[in-house]
Steps between C-alpha positions, in 0.01 A plus 500: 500500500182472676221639391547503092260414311516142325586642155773729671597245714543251158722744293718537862537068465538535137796763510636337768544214352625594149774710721655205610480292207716765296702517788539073499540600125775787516723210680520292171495790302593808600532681181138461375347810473171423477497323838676772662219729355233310637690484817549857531094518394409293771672661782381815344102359478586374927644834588142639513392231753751628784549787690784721606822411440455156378318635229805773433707174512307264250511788248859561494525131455313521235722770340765291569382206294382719193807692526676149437221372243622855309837422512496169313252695255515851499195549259258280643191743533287288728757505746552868457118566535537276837823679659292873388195346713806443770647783498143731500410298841864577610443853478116538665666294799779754560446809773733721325348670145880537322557121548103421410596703216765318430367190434210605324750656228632112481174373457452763214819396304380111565170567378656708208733229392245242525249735227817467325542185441132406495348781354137312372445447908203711657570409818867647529370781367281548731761414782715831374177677469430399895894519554469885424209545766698329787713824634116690525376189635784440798450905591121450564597200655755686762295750548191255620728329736596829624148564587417199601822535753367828613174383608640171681716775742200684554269180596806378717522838705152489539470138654732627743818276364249243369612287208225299352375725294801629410610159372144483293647805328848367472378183290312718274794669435661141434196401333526844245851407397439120414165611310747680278772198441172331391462755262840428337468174484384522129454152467854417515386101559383473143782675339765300756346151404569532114588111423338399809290235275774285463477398880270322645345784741179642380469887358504743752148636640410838300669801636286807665597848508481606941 
């Protein structure tokens, strides 16, 4: 992780953190919901700090632990709003569109159950409203990598089997993909850290859009 700046670097220490202590938690009490929702939040919040499939990894951890969280309380919209933010990341990490698709219909019906049950909050409205931009989004997306691809062969053929500029082109392709599971990341920290005031840990650092 070298390289981030400090404030970046303090959310990564932060999240971190709080993902092991609701882990150390979940061993003495595995059916607490809210821990497994911060849990799930966390590795969500850290899945944007890694690359490749480590970062595919954390989030299906993540979907994991909400998945569980849901299960001891079906109607728990925070969590919902969380495993919609999973799901939508899910989908702009996948190659293949009717998969991507896929998930992004879960995220909908996450999103739509969490309006649901929360109806007064703006900000899971504005997660479906986002939630119905993501298929549009993940097409541009492709279709940038795509080009980007294209011009990396060219560049390659020119240097005559050369590949340092073709891995310059490679990371922005790597670089284009992780700028969008920023993008998703609506602030799932805040939402995951509901009750968070009864620990001793500090508040989380405000969350930015990337």
């Amino acid at each position: 992780m070298d390289g981030l700046p400090r404030d970046e670097l303090e959310r990564l220490v932060f999240f971190e953190t709080a993902r092991e202590k609701a882990a150390s938690d979940y061993l003495r009490n595995p059916a607490d919901a809210d821990n497994l929702t911060r849990w799930g939040g966390a590795l969500l919040e850290l899945a944007h700090f890694r690359q490749g499939q480590d970062s595919v990894d954390m989030i299906e951890e993540a979907v994991s632990k909400l998945q569980e969280a849901l299960k001891l309380n079906p109607k728990k919209h925070d969590t919902l709003w969380c495993l919609g933010n999973a799901h939508t990341a899910q989908g702009f990490l996948i190659a293949e569109s009717e998969k991507a698709n896929s998930c992004f219909k879960k995220a909908t019906s996450c999103f739509q159950q969490a309006v649901k049950e929360e109806p007064l909050n703006d900000m899971y409205h504005k997660a479906l409203e986002m939630s119905s931009k993501a298929p549009a989004v993940y097409v541009e997306l492709q279709k940038q990598l795509a080009s980007q691809q294209g011009v990396m062969g060219d560049v390659t053929g020119l240097e005559g089997g050369s590949t340092s500029k073709g891995t310059k082109k490679k990371k922005s392709n790597t670089d284009l993909k992780y700028d969008i599971l920023g993008w998703i990341v609506l602030a799932a920290g805040v939402v995951a850290w509901v009750g968070m005031a009864k620990s001793a840990m500090p508040p989380p650092p405000a969350p930015t859009l990337r």
